[in-house]
C-alpha positions in Angstrom: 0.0 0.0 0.0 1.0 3.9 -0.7 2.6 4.9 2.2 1.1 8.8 1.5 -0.4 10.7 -0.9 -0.5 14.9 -0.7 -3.7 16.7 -1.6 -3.8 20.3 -2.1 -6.7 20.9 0.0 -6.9 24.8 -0.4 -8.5 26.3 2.5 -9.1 25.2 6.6 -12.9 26.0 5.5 -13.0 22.6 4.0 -16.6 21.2 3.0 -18.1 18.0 3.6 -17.8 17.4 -0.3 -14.4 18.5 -0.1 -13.7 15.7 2.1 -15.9 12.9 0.1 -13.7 13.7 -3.1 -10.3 12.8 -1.0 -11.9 10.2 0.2 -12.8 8.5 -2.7 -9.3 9.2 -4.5 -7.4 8.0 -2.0 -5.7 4.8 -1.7 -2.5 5.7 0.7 -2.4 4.4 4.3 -1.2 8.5 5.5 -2.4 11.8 3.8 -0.8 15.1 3.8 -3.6 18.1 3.4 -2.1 20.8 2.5 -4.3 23.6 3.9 -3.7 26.8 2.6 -3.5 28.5 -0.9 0.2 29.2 -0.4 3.0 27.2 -2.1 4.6 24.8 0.5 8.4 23.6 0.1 8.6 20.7 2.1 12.2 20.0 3.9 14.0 16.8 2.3 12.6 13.5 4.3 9.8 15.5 6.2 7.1 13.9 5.0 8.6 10.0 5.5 9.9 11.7 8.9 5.9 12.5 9.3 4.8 9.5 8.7 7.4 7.3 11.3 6.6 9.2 13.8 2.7 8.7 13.0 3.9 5.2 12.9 5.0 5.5 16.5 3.1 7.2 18.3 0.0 6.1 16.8 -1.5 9.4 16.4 -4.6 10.2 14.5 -3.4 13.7 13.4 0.2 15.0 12.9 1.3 18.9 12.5 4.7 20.2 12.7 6.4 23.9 13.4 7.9 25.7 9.5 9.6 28.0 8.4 7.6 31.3 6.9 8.9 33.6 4.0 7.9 37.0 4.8 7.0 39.2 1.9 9.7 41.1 2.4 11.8 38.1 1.6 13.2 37.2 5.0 12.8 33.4 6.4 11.8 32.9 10.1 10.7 30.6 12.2 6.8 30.1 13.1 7.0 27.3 16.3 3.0 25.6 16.6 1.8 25.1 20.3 0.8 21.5 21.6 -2.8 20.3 21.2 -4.6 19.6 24.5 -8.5 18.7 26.1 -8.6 22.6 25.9 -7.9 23.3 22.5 -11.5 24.1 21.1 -11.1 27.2 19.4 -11.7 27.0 15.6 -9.0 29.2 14.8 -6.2 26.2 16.2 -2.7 27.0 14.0 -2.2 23.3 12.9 0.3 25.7 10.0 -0.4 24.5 5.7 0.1 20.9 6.5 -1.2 18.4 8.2 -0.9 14.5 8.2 -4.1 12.4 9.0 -4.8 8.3 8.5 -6.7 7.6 5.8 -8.9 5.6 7.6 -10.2 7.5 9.9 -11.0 10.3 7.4 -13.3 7.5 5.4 -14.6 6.2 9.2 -15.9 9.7 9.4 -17.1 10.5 6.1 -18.5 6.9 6.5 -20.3 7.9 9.8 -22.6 10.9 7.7 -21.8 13.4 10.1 -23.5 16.9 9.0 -22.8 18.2 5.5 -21.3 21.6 6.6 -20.4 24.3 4.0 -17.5 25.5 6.0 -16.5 23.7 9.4 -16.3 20.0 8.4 -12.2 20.5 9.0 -13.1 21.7 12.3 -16.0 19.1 13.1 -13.3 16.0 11.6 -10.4 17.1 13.9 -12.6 17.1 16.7 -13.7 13.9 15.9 -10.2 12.4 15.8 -9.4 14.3 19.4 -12.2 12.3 21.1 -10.7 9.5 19.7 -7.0 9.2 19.8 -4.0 11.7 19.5 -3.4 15.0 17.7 0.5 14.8 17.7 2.9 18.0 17.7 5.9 17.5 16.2 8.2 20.5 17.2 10.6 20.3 14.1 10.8 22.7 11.4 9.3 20.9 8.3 8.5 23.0 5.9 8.3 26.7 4.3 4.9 28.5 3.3 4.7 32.0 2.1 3.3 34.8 4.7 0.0 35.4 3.5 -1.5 37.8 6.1 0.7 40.5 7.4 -1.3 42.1 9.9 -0.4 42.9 13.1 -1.5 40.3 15.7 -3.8 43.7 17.1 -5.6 43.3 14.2 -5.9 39.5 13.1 -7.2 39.1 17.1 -11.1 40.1 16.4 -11.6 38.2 13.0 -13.9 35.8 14.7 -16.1 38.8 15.8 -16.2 40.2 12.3 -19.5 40.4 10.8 -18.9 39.2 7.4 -17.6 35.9 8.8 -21.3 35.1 10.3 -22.7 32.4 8.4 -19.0 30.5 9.2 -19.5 31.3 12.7 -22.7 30.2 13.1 -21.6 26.3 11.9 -18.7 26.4 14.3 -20.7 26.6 17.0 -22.9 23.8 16.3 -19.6 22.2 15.5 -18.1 23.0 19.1 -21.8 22.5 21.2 -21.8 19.1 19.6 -18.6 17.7 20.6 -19.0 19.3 24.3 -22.3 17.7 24.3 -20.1 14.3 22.9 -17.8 14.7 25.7 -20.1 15.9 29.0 -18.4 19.5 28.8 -21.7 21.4 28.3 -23.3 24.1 30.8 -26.8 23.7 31.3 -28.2 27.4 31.7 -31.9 26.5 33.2 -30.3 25.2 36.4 -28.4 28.5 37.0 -28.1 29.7 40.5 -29.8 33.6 41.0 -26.9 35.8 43.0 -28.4 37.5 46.2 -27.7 41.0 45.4 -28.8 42.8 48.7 -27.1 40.1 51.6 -24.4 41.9 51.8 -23.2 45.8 52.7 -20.8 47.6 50.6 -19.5 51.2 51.2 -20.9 51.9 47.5 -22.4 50.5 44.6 -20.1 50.0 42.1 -16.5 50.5 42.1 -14.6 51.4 38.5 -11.4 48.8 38.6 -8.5 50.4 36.7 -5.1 48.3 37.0 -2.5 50.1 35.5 1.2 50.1 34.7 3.4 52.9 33.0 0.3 54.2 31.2 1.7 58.3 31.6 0.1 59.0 27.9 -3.7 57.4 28.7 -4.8 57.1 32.5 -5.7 60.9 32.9 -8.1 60.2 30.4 -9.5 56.4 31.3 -9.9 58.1 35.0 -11.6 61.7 33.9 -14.2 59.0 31.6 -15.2 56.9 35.0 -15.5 60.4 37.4 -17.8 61.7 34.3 -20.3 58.9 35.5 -24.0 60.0 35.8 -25.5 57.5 38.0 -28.2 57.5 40.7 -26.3 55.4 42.7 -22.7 56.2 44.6 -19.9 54.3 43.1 -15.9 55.0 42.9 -13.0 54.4 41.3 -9.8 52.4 42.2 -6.8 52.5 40.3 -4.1 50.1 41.4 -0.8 51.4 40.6 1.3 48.4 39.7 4.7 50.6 40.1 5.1 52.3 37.1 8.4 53.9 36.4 7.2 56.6 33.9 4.7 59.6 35.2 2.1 57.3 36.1 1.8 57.3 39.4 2.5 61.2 39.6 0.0 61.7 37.3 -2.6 59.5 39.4 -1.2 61.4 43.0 -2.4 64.5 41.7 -5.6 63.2 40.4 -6.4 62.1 43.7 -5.5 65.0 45.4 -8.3 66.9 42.8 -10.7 64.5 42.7 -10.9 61.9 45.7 -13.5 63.6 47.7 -15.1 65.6 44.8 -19.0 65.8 43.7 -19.6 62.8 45.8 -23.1 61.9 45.3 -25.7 60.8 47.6 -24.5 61.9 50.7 -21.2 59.3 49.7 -18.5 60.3 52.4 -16.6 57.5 51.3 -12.8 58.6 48.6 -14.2 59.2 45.1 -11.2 58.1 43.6 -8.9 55.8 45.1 -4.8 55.2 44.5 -4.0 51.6 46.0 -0.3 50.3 45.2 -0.1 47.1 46.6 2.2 45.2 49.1 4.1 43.0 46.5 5.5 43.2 43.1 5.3 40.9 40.3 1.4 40.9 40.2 -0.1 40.7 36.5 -3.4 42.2 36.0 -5.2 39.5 37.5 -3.1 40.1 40.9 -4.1 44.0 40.6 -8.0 43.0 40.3 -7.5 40.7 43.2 -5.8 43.7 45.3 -9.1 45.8 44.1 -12.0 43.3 44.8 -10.3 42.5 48.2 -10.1 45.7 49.5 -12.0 47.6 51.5 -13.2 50.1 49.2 -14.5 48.2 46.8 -18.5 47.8 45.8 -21.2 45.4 45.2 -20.3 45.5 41.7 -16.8 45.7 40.4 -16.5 47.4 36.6 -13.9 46.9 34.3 -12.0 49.9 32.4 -8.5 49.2 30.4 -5.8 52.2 31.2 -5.8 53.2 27.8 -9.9 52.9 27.2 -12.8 54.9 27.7 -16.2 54.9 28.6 -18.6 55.6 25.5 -20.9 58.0 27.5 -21.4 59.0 30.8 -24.7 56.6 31.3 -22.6 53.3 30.8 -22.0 52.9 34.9 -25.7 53.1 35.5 -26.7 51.3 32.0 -23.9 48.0 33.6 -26.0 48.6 37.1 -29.2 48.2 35.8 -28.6 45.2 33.5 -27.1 43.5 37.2 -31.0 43.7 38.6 -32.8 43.7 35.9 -31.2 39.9 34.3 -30.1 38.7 37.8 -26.9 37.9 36.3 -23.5 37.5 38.6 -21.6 39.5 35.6 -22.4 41.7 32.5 -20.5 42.2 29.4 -21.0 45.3 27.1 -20.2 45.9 23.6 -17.2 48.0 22.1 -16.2 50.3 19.0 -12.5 49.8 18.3 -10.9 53.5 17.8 -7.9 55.3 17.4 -7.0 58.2 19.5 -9.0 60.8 17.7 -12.3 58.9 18.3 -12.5 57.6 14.5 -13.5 53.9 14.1 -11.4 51.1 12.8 -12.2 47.7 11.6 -13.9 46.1 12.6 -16.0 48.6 14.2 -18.7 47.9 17.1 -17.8 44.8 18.7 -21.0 43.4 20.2 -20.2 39.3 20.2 -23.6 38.4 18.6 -22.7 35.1 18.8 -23.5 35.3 22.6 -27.1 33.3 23.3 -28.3 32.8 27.0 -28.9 29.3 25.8 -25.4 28.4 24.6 -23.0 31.5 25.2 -21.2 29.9 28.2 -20.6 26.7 25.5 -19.8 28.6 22.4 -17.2 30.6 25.3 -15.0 27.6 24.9 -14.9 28.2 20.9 -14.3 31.6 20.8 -11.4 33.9 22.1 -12.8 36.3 24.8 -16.0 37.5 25.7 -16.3 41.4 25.0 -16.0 44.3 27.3 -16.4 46.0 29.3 -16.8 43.3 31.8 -18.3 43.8 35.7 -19.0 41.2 38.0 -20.8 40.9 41.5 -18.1 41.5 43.9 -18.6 38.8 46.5 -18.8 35.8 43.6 -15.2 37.2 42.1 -14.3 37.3 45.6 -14.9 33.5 46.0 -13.5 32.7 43.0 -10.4 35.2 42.4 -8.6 35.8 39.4 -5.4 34.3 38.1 -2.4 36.3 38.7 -1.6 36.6 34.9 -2.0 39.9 32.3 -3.2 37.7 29.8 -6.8 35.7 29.9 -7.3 36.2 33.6 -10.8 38.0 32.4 -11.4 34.9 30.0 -10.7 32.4 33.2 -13.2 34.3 35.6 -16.0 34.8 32.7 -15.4 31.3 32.3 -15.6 30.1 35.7 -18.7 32.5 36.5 -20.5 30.6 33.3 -20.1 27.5 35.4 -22.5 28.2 37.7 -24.2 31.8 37.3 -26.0 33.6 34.4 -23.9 36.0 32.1 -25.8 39.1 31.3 -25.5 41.1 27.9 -25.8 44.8 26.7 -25.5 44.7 23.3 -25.3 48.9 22.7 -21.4 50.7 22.8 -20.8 51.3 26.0 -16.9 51.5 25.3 -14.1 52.7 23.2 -11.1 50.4 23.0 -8.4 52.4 21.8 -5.6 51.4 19.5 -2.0 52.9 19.2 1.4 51.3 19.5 1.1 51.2 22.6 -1.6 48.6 23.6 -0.1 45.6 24.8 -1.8 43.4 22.1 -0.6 45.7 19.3 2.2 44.2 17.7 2.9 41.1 19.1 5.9 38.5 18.5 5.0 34.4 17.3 6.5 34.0 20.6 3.8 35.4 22.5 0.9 34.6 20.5 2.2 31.2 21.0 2.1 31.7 24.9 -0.8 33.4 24.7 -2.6 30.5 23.3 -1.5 28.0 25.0 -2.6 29.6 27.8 -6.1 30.2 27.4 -6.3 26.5 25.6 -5.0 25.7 29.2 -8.1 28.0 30.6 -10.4 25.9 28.4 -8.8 22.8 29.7 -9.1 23.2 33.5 -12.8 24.9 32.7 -13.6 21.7 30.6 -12.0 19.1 33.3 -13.8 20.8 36.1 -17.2 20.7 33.6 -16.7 17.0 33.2 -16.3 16.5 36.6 -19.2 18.4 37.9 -17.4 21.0 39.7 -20.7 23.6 40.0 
């Protein structure tokens, strides 16, 4: 028997028919899809060296790190992450090519799963993970062209975009399938219903800002949460994660204008609050911990980014209302992405329509975050607490809350995300994207693992 055979299989977005016609044509035991329109030089021996290590591990699906050509000419290295439980999202870099057994592509075109337009790769690599090993293979084994140069910024909210609905729409029932397959589903009728008034707080809602070394954008992301109109008090911590620019200068004499200022309702408690903590070394998880602990803080804890802003001053009592009015232990807003002067940038208003109350917290696992801003009922984030990381801490909590509590929605702008060179997301190296991932696939792991074991 033909030991492989290489198809040119186009695009990730392959169909089911896509997948009957390779079916039918092939007659090798291995077969390399090559998934993207780019030309792929493979290294000398990389495919046999595919294929023996198929041999020994057994594995269902192999991928490998490569080398891409950059269009300015330039050849670097692009390392892949491992596959694990947790590694649900549709938008997985396997890289062009990938090396599957034959028989188990025809044992699942032979099964008649759905005929999807776009997500039968997704729905057929799924199928192999509940059924054996996806393998890594960190050597470099091939070259493909650079095809999208975008920043990582940029590339980060294609899933949101919504000219890519009707795709997104199939992944889901892809991804609700196979936790349904594997006992990882959320069932939202059981939710629990928060107690909103057991508790005393010394306001209603506190604005958390971490920050570090943000000397060009806090005076602004502060002056946008004291603007507030509300009919209820609230204030705003800033927790000061030493900065070694003008930050914290800039945030003393803030304080020292603003901290007792237009209090309303009678408040007597500090408007505006300046907390550095105890330790160093926290991420931005560790400086919401510092806040939600504290003393100061409110029934309801509110999200705003260092660099952001708040759309108008009614979002505060808009996130307030939507607490009471869905009984919900957190609400997440929409947001237009923006540059500094206010103009929008693609892809405008991000408003995660995929978000049901029947399947959000399952299509969570799919997707890469859950919008902004984000608020939570204080004494739930205080059980729970967030990771001490700058990166998915939001996704872990949101996650965990789905668990067990009701996610609200407000599906109006209630916040400008502001992009400049500056944002940490902006530019970022393979490296880190790599880290990033593997992290919140790690998020999505423990989250599945605690589903499966009926940690509620």
């Amino acid at each position: 028997m033909l030991k492989y055979s290489v198809y040119n299989a186009v695009s990730k977005l392959l169909s089911f028919e896509d997948f009957c016609k390779i079916v039918n044509e092939a007659t090798a035991e291995y077969l390399l899809l090559q998934l993207k329109e780019t030309p792929v030089i493979m290294c000398k021996g990389a495919i046999e060296r595919m294929c023996k290590v198929a041999d020994d591990t057994q594995c269902l699906m192999l991928y490998s790190d490569y080398y891409e050509k950059k269009q300015n000419g330039t050849v670097v290295k692009h390392p892949t992450i491992d596959y694990q439980k947790g590694s649900i999202r549709d938008d997985f870099d396997f890289g062009s090519c990938v090396l599957l057994r034959a028989d188990f592509l025809k044992l699942y075109v032979l099964r008649d799963p759905e005929k999807y337009k776009f997500a039968s790769f997704y729905d057929f690599r799924l199928f192999l993970s509940r059924r054996g090993e996806i393998f890594h293979l960190n050597e470099y084994l091939y070259t493909e062209d650079e095809t999208d140069a975008r920043k990582s910024g940029e590339k980060q909210f294609d899933y949101v975009n919504p000219a890519n609905r009707e795709v997104q729409i199939e992944m889901e029932k892809v991804a609700t399938e196979h936790l349904k397959k594997i006992n990882g589903t959320v069932n939202t009728y059981v939710y629990r219903s928060p107690e909103f008034l057991k508790e005393q707080f010394p306001v209603e809602a506190s604005v958390i800002i971490p920050v570090y070394n943000r000397e060009k954008t806090i005076a602004d992301a502060v002056k946008s949460a004291l603007n507030q109109q509300t009919d209820f008090a609230y204030n705003i911590i800033v927790v000061d994660n030493y900065s070694t620019d003008n930050t914290s200068k800039i945030l003393e004499e803030l304080v020292a204008q603003y901290s007792t200022a237009g209090l309303p309702n009678g408040q007597e408690e500090p408007k505006l609050i300046h907390i550095v903590p105890d330790v160093t070394g926290l991420g931005i998880g560790g400086c919401w911990n510092e806040a939600i602990n504290s003393e100061y803080c409110g029934r309801f804890a509110v999200q705003l980014d260092s660099d952001d802003l708040y759309s108008s001053p009614n979002t505060l009592q808009q996130i307030v209302n939507a607490f009471y009015a869905q009984k919900c232990a957190m609400v997440v807003g929409s947001y237009r992405m923006c540059n500094f002067a206010l103009e929008t940038l693609p892809p405008g208003l991000i408003d995660h329509a995929e978000w049901t109350e029947e399947n959000g917290p399952n299509n969570a696992l799919r997707i890469n975050g859950l919008g902004a801003p984000r608020a939570f009922f204080t004494p739930i984030v205080r059980n729970i607490q967030f990771p001490n990381t700058s990166y998915g801490e939001d996704y872990a909590m949101g996650l965990a809350i789905s668990r067990k509590y009701k996610i609200g929605r407000i599906y109006d702008e209630l916040y400008l995300c502001r992009r400049w060179e500056g944002n940490s997301d902006a530019a970022l190296s393979i490296e880190k994207v790599n880290a990033n991932n593997l992290y919140k696939d790690k998020i999505r792991t423990i989250e599945l693992m605690a589903r499966q074991s009926r940690v509620f």
